[in-house]
C-alpha positions in Angstrom: 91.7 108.4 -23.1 90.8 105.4 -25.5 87.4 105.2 -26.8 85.4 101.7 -25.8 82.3 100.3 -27.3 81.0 99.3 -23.9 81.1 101.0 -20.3 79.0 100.0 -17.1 79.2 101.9 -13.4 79.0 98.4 -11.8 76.3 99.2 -9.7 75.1 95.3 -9.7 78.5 95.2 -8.2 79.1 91.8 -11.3 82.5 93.4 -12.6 85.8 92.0 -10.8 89.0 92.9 -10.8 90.5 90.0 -8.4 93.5 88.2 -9.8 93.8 91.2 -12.7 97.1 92.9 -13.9 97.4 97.2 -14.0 99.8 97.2 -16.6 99.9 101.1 -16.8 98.2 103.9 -14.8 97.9 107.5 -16.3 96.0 110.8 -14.8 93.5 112.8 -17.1 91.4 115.8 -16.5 90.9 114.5 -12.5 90.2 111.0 -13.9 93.0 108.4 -13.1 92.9 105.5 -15.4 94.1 101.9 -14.5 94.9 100.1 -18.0 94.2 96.3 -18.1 95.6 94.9 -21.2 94.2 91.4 -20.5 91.1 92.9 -19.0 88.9 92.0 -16.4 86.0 90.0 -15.4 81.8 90.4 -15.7 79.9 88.3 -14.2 76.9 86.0 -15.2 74.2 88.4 -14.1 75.7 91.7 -15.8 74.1 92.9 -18.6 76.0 93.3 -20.9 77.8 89.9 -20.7 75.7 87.5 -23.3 77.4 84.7 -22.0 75.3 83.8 -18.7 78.1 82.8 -17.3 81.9 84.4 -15.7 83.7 86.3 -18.6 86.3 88.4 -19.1 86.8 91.6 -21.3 90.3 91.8 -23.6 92.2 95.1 -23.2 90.3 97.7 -21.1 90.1 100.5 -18.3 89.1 101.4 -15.2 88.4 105.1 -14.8 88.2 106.8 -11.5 86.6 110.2 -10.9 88.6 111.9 -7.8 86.6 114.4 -6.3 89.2 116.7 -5.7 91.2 118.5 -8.4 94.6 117.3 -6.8 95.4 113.9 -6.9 97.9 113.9 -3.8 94.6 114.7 -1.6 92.7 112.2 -3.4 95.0 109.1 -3.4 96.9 107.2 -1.1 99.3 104.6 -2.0 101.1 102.6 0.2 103.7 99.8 -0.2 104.8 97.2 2.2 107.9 97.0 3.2 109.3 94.1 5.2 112.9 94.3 6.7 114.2 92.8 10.3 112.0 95.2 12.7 108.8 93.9 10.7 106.9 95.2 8.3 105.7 99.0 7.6 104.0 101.0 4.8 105.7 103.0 2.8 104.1 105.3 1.2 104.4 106.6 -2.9 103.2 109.1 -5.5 101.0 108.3 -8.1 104.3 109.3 -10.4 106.2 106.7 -8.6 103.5 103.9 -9.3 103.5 105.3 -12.8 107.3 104.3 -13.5 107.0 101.3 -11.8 104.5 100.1 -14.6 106.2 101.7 -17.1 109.8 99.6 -16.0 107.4 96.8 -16.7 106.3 96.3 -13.4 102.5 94.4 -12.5 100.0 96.1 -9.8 97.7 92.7 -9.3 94.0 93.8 -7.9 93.1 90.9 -4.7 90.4 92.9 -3.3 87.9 96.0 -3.4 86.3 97.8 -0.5 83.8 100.3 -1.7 83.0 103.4 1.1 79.4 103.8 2.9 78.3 105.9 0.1 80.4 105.3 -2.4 82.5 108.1 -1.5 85.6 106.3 -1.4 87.2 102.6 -2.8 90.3 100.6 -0.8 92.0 98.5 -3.1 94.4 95.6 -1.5 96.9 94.7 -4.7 100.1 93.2 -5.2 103.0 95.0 -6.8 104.8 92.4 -8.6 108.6 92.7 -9.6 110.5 91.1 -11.6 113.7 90.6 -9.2 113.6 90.3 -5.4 111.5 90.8 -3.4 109.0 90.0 -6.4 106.2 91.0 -4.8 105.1 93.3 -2.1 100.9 94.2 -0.4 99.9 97.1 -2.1 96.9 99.2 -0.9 95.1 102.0 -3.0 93.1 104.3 -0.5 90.9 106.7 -3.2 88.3 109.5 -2.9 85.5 109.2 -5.8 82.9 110.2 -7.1 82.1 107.5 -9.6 84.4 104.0 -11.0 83.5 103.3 -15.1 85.3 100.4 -16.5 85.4 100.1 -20.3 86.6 97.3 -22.9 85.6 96.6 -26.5 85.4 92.1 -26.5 84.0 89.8 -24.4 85.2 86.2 -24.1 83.5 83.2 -22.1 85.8 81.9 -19.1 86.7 78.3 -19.9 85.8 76.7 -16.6 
């Protein structure tokens, strides 16, 4: 794991990840670690953002404690799939999300859905792919115990 100058639980709920880019995802000691290298966004009212006003980290991570020690009971990722009988979820290891983003491949956060008690987090992404079909709904379905995100640099969103 790579060392960050800042961290925050997002319990204000001001860190956002819609319309940012996974560019690699990696498992270590029950963590599993989602690596933005254009970052994310903090909102005005975080307090760590100086800016008052929508920013957005440089290279970072989001780091996800799974509460069991094996990931296949923890994790559920599901592609969709469209073909002439409509559309269905197909579902793949964390190993095969792992070489997608490694062949270069982009896993695009839309939307989070945190549990009742913060027990669990539903991410709705898009897998995008650099031939056809280009892009396909992606949804993350993870057990938790707690979601850090980290980066070193802030930068104010030009508006």
């Amino acid at each position: 794991m790579t060392d960050y100058l800042y961290s925050d639980l997002n319990q204000n709920h001001d860190i956002f990840l819609h319309d940012c880019f996974a560019d690699a995802v990696s498992l270590h000691r029950n963590i599993l670690i989602f690596h933005f290298s254009e970052g994310f966004y903090l909102g005005e009212t975080n307090p760590k953002n100086p800016f008052q006003a929508l920013a957005y980290t440089g290279d970072a991570e989001m780091r996800i404690q799974l509460v069991y020690t094996n990931p296949d009971v923890n994790l559920n990722i599901y592609l969709m799939k469209e073909t002439t009988d409509g559309t269905y979820r197909q579902e793949i290891s964390l190993e095969e999300l792992r070489n997608l983003l490694k062949k270069g491949e982009k896993l695009e956060f839309l939307y989070t859905y945190q549990g009742i008690d913060n027990d669990s987090v539903l991410f709705r992404c898009e897998m995008h792919f650099d031939k056809y079909p280009f892009r396909r709904e992606c949804v993350l379905l993870i057990s938790t115990k707690e979601i850090s995100y980290h980066w070193n640099e802030l930068f104010q969103e030009n508006s």
